[in-house]
MARTOR-745640 format. One record per residue (C-alpha): residue in one letter; x, z, y. Coordinates in steps of 0.2 Angstrom, whole numbers, padded with zeros to 4 digits, always signed. Each point is the difference from the previous one (the first is absolute). Last residue first. Layout:
<pts>
AXZY;...
</pts>
This chain:
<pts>
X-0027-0007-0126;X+0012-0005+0014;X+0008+0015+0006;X+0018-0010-0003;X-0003-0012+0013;X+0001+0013+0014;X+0001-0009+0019;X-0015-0012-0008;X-0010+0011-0010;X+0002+0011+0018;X-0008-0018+0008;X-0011+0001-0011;X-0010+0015-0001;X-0011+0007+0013;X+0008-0013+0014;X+0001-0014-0012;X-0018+0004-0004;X-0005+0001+0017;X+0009-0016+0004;X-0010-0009-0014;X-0016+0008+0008;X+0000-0003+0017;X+0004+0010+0010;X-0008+0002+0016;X+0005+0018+0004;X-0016+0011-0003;X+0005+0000-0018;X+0020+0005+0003;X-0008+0015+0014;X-0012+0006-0012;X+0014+0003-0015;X+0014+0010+0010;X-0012+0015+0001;X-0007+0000-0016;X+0015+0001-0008;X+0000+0019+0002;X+0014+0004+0015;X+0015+0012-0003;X+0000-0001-0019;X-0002-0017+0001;X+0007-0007+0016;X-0010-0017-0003;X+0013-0015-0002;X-0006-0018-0006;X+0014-0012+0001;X+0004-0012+0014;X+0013-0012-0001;X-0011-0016-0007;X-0014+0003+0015;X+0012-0006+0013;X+0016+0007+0008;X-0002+0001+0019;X-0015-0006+0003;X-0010+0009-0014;X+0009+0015+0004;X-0006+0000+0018;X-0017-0002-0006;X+0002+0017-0013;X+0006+0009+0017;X-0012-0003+0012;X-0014-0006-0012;X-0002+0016-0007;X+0008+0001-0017;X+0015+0012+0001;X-0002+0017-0007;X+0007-0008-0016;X+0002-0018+0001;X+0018-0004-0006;X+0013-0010+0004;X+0011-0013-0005;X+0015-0007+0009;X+0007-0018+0000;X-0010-0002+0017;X+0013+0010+0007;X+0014-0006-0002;X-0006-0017+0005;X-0004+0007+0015;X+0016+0008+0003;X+0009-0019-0002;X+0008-0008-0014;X+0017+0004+0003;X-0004+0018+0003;X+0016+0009+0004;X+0006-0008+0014;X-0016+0003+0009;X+0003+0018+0000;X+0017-0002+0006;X-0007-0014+0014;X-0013+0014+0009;X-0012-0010+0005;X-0010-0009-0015;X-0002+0018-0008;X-0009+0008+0014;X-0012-0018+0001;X-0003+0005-0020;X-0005+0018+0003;X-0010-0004+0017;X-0008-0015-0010;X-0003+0013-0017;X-0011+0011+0011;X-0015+0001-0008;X+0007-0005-0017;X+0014+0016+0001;X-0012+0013+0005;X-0002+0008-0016;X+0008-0013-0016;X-0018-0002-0006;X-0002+0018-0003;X+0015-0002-0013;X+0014-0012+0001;X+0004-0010-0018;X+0017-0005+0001;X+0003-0016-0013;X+0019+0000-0001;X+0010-0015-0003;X+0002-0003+0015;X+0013+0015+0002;X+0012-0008+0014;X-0013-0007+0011;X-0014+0017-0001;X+0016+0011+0001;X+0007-0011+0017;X-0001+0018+0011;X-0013-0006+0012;X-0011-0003-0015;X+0002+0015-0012;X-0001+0011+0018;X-0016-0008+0006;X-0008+0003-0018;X+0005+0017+0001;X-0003+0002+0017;X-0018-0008-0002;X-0003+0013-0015;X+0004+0014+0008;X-0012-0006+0016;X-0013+0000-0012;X+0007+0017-0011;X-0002+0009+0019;
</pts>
């Protein structure tokens, strides 16, 4: 269940006000954040009615969550790496295999098949982590 385990953790941190109080805070969600992307209109339209939970993001659930990062292990087919891209864009997403679980190989085929091109794959590899930790820079 970790995809769903990760949508309710993600879910939670938003309906809660975490992701608005704690900006500051670059969450990185692993396996592209589960279902979250897929269904981020039903998360956001559930957080648009009910007023408490709107209260506590001034800047709207979406914008909440397309400050999130998130990584591609087990997750580059078009269904769930596509619906990343929309949501949050090529700069939130760092390279994630599942090593030990998985051998890299099977997170790699699926990022070149994509349509990358290859700035964004290099940001994706390398970057855009370079980016979340400065102090890695060699």
């Amino acid at each position: 269940e970790y995809m769903f385990d990760t949508t309710r953790a993600i879910t939670s941190l938003l309906f809660s006000g975490t992701l608005s109080k704690y900006r500051n805070v670059k969450f990185i969600f692993s396996h592209a954040g589960g279902a979250t992307a897929p269904i981020v209109e039903r998360i956001v339209r559930l957080a648009n009615l009910d007023k408490k939970i709107a209260a506590r993001l001034p800047d709207g659930p979406l914008a909440e969550l397309k400050r999130l990062y998130f990584d591609t292990a087990t997750s580059t087919g078009p269904e769930n790496l596509g619906a990343i891209m929309k949501l949050a864009g090529s700069d939130k997403i760092v390279f994630g295999s599942d090593y030990p679980f998985l051998p890299v190989q099977a997170t790699l085929p699926g990022l070149l098949k994509f349509g990358f091109n290859a700035d964004e794959l290099a940001r994706l590899e390398r970057g855009n982590a370079l980016q979340l930790f400065p102090r890695l820079r060699t």
